[in-house]
C-alpha positions, 0 to 999 in steps of 0.5 A: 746707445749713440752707435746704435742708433748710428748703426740703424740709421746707416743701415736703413740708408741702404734701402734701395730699388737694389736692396731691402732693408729691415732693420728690425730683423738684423741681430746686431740690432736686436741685441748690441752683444751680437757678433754676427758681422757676415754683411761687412765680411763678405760685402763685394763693393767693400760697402759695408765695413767694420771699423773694430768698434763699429759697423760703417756704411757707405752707400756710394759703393753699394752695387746692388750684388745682394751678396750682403743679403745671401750672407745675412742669416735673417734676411735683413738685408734682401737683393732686389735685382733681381728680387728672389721671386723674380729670379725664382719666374725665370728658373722656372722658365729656363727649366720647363724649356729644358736642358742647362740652367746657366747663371753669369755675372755682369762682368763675364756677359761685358767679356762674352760681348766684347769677345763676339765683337771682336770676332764679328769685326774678324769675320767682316774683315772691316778695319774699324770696330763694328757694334754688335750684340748677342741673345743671351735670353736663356741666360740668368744674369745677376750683378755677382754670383754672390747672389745666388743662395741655397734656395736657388739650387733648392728649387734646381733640383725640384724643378728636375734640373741636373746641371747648373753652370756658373760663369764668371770672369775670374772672381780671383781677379776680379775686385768684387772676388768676395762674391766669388768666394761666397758663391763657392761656399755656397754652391758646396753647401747646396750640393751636401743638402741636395747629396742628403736627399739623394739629388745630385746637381752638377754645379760648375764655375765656368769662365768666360761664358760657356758658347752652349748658351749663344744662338748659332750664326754666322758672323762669329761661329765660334761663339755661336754669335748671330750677328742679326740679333740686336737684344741689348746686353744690361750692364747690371753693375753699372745700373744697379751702382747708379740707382743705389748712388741715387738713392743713397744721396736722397736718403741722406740729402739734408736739403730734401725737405724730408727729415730722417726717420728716427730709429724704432728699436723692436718691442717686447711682445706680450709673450716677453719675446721681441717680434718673430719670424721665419726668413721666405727663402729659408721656406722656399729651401725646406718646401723644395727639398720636400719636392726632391724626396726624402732624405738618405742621411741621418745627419748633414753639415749646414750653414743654414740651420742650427742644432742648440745645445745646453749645458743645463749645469752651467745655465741660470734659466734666465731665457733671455735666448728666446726672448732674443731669438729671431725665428722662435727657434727657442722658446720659453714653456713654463708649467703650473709646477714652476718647471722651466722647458726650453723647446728647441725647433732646429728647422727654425734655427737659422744659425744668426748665433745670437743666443750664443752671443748673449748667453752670459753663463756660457751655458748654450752653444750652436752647432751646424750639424743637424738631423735631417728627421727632425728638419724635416718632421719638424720636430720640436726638443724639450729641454729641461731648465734647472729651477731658479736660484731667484724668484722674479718679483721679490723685494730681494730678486734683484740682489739674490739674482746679482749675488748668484751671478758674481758667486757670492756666498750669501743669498739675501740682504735680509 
């Protein structure tokens, strides 16, 4: 229980103007038996860890990326820098303008500026550096491509935008090339729901910055660079590592004045399921593929949703996977005949894998490929459950229960 309770603590400590946490909804947190560690695997400032028996946390290096956050499968972990709505506004604003969109990172906009410098002092002829700036106010600018998710490309293609272009500056060699990595995986992702339903959306990696997005000028022409413009360029990383810094050390300033708040782990509802709910962007994602069309395939390849299936042979019925279910992708039905359904709705299923995890018969298991009719209809599968070999709330349920889990041959103590 101790590393649990560290673990909240930790995690809660993350909590900034940069990223939002809620703990409530991390499936390391609902249930210690998870194995979900997609944070820790994919963090770009390597601010998340595991040490092979516990997740570590250290605020200093949190950047503010989010691509922790697109990782997380439950959304409890959420970027603020820009926050999904915000990012969502200046979409919509670079689409009802027309023509590209174009997302870059912090490090390719420092690149991009210190190349139009270096052209400007070129094209003055002066000796000594010249400060300069560049409009780039038709450029998205995040701290890492990381934090660019489905539901990003999701509302491109609602929107009517056929192209999208990524630019970095060489995530192969940069130090935070996790965020790369996962921007990649997900770009490709995006492209097989979008090729379901009939859209294709050019995404391209680009670096350093494409020239299409500066205004023309004449002190660098070659990179379309006005040098009259003075708009600052926002080093994203710098100010988001800052603010993250800070308030890590007031989260965790012992002489504050203001004690940590103790970890509340999530109750049991009355309906004997911990608290449920359905993650915003995985909304935003199905509301946009209902703009795009209908889907032209019966089935397609996913890291956002999950098909569950149970071996009803190997499953005692205990439906401790949706009494844990975050989403309420599963969930237990029980009728007047004592009969046991188990409802499976994949478009809730958001793939956090933890019914797997706790399944102590092995019995259920979690595939990524879904059907696209029942996504999309949203459909909800019955699947019958075998009858107890226990009945809850006798005086022998406890050992009738533990004698069939370790095979016993008997099944009664009386």
């Amino acid at each position: 229980m101790a590393a649990l309770e560290n673990f909240i603590k930790v995690i809660s400590s993350l909590g900034s103007e940069a990223l939002a946490v809620a703990p409530e909804r991390c499936v390391q947190v609902r249930n210690k038996n998870a194995r979900c560690l997609r944070c820790a695997e994919v963090c770009a400032a390597g601010a998340i860890s595991y040490d092979g028996e516990d997740v570590l946390i250290d605020g200093d290096a949190c950047i503010g990326c989010g691509t922790c956050a697109t990782a997380c499968p439950t959304c409890a972990l959420e970027a603020m820098h820009p926050t999904d709505a915000e990012l969502s506004d200046a979409l919509a604003e670079r689409a009802s303008a027309g023509g590209d969109v174009v997302v870059a990172c912090a490090r390719a906009l420092r690149r991009a500026h210190r190349a139009a410098e270096r052209k400007a002092e070129e094209a003055s002829g002066l000796l000594r550096r010249v400060s300069v700036d560049f409009d780039v106010s038709d450029v998205l600018q995040v701290v890492c491509l990381g934090r660019i998710d489905e539901s990003f490309y999701a509302e491109c293609a609602a929107r009517g935008v056929s192209q999208v272009t990524l630019a970095c500056d060489g995530c192969e060699t940069c130090t935070y090339h996790r965020g790369g990595e996962l921007a990649r995986k997900v770009a490709a992702s995006a492209h097989e729901l979008l090729d379901a339903h009939g859209y294709e959306l050019a995404a391209e990696f680009a670096s350093p910055l494409p020239c299409s997005v500066y205004e023309k000028g004449t002190a660098a022409r070659a990179l379309g660079y006005d040098p009259s413009k003075r708009a600052t360029i926002v080093t994203l990383r710098e100010m988001t590592a800052q603010v993250a810094r800070d308030s890590a050390v007031e989260a965790l300033d012992p002489v504050s004045g203001e004690e940590a708040p103790e970890p509340r782990y999530a109750k049991v509802g009355p309906n004997g399921t911990l608290p449920q709910f359905v993650p915003l962007r995985r909304n935003r994602v199905m509301n946009s593929l209902h703009h795009v069309g209908e889907p032209v395939r019966a089935l397609v390849t996913t890291r956002l949703w999950g098909q569950v299936d149970v071996d009803v042979d190997q499953c005692s019925s205990c439906a401790m996977c949706a009494m844990f279910c975050p989403t309420g992708a599963l969930a237990r039905r029980d009728d007047a005949e004592g009969n046991i359904t188990l409802e499976h709705r994949p478009y809730r299923c958001v793939q956090c894998r933890l019914c797997e995890d706790i399944c102590m018969t092995g019995a259920l298991s979690v595939g990524d490929m879904v059907s696209l009719e029942d996504f999309e209809r949203g459909r909800v599968q019955e699947i019958p459950l075998p009858p107890r070999a226990w009945t809850p709330n006798r005086p022998d349920s406890i050992f009738t229960k533990m004698n069939a889990l370790v095979g016993g041959s008997n099944n009664s103590y009386f």
